[in-house]
C-alpha positions in Angstrom: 11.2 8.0 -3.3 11.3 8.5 0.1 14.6 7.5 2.1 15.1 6.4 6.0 17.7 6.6 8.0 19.8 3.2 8.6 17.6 0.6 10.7 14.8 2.7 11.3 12.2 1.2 8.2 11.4 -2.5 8.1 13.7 -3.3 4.9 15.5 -6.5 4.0 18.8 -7.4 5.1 19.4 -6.2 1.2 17.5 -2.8 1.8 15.1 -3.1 -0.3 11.5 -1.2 0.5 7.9 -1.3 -0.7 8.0 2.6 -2.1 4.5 2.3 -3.0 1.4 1.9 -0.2 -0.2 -0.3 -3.3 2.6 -2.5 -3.6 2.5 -5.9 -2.5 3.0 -6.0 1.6 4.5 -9.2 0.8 6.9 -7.9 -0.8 8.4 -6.2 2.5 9.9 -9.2 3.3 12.6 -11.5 1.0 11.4 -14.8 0.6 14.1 -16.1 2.8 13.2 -13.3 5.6 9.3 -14.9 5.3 10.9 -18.3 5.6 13.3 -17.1 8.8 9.7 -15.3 10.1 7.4 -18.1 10.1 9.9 -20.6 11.5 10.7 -18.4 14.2 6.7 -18.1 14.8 6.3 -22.2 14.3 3.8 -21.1 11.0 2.8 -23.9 8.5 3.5 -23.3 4.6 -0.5 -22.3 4.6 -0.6 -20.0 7.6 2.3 -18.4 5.9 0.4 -17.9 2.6 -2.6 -16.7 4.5 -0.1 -14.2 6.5 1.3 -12.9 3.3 -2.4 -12.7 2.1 -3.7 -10.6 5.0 -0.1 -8.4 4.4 -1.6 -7.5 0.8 -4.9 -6.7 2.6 -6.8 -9.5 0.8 -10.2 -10.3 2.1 -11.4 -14.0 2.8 -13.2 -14.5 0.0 -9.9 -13.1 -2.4 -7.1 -15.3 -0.2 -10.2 -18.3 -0.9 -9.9 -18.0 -4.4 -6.3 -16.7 -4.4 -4.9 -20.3 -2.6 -7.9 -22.5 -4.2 -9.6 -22.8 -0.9 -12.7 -22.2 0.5 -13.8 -18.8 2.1 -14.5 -20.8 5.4 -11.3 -22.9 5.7 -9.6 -19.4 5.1 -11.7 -17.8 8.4 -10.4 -21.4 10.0 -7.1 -20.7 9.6 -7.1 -17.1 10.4 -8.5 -18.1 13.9 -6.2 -20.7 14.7 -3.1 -18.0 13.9 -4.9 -15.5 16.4 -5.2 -18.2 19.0 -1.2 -19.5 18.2 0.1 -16.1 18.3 -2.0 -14.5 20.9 -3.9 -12.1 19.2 -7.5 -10.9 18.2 -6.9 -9.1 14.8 -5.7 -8.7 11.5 -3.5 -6.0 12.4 -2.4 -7.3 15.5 -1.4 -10.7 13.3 0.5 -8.1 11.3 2.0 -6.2 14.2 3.7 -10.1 15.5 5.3 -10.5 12.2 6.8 -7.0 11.7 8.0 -7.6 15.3 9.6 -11.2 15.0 10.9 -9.9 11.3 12.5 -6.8 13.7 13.2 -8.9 16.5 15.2 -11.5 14.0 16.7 -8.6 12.2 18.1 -6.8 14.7 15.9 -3.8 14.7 15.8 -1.6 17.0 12.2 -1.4 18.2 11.0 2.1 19.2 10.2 2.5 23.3 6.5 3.2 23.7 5.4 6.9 24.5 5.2 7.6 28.2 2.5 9.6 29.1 
């Protein structure tokens, strides 16, 4: 099991961590953390499923069927996050979470490389 110094791995405010790369990325967060995450970023119950979808690296087709919706209604609602949260990807959709769940949490976030 691999260990991290305090405040420098995105755990809960109970410390748990995904050990595992195949382990849910849902799982990252406490329910209550996902709750506290997607208020701060103004997220619907369904953009928040969808989130947590594309955080276990599901595809369209899989969050469809997953959430009993259709492949294209899934592609709607990933473009509406990207426009609400200003970005153009799945990982940068990723990246705003983490940072709000840091942001929230009290994490220190690393200064960028200077070059």
């Amino acid at each position: 099991m691999t260990t991290h110094p305090q405040g420098s791995h995105p755990a809960g405010h109970d410390g748990h961590v995904a050990v595992s790369p195949r382990k849910s990325g849902r799982s990252l967060l406490t329910q209550a953390e996902w709750v506290e995450v997607s208020g701060a970023l103004k997220l619907s119950d369904r953009e928040t499923e969808i989130v947590q979808c594309v955080f276990d690296d599901m595809k369209e087709r899989a969050i469809a069927t997953h959430l009993g919706i259709s492949a294209h209604t899934v592609h709607t609602h990933l473009e509406r996050l990207y426009r609400k949260l200003t970005v153009s990807s799945r990982c940068g959709l990723v990246l705003t979470v983490v940072g709000e769940y840091h942001r929230l949490s009290g994490i220190r976030q690393p200064e960028p490389a200077r070059v």
